[in-house]
C-alpha positions as CSV (number, residue, x, y, z in Angstrom):
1,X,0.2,-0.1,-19.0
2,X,-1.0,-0.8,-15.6
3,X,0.4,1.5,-12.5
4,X,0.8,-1.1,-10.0
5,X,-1.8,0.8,-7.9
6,X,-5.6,-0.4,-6.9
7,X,-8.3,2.4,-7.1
8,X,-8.3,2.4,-3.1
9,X,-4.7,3.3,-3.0
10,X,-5.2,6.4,-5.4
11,X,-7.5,8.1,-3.6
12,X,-6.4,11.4,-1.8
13,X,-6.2,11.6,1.9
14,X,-6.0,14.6,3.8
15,X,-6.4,15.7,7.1
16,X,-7.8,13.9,10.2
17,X,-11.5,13.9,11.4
18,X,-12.7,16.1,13.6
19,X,-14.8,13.7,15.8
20,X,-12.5,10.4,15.3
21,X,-9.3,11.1,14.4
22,X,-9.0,9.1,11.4
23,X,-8.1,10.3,7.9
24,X,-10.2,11.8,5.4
25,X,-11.0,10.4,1.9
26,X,-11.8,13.0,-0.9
27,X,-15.4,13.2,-1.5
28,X,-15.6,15.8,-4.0
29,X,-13.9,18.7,-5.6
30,X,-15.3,21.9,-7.3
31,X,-12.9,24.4,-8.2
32,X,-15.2,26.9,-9.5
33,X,-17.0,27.6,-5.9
34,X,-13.5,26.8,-4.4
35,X,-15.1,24.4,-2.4
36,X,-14.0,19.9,-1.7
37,X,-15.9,18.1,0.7
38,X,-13.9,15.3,2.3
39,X,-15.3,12.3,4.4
40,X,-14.2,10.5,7.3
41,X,-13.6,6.9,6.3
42,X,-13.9,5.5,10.0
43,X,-17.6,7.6,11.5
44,X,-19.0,8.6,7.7
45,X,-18.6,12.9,8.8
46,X,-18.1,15.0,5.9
47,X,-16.1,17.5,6.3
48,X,-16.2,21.0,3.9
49,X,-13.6,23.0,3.1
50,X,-13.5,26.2,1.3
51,X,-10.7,28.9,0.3
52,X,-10.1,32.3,2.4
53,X,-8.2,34.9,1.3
54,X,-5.2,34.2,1.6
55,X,-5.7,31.3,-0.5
56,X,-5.5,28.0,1.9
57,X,-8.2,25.7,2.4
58,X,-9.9,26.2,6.0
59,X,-12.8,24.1,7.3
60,X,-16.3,25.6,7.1
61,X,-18.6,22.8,8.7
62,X,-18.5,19.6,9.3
63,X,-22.0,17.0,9.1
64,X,-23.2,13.9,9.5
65,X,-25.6,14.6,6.3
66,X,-24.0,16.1,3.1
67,X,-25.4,19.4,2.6
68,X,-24.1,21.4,0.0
């Protein structure tokens, strides 16, 4: 059964880019580390997020080159 949807509309977006103001494509998820690095679809940044106490995500650092 198809959805109706093409693999660019399924993506998550979330947030806006720091440098550019465009939205943000998941890059990658790892709940183990509590850790998803998004990227910027406009400039390329990727942007990392991880957890704090509380439990929300908050930005750690954001890079041209993905260093994890």
């Amino acid at each position: 059964m198809a959805s109706g949807f093409s693999g660019e509309e399924q993506r998550k977006h979330r947030g806006k880019c720091i440098d550019c103001g465009m939205t943000l494509e998941l890059y990658m998820l790892d709940l183990k580390k509590n850790k998803r690095i998004l990227q910027c679809r406009r400039c390329g940044l990727f942007h990392s997020y991880s957890k704090d106490l509380l439990g929300k995500w908050k930005l750690a650092k954001a890079a041209k080159v993905l260093d994890l």
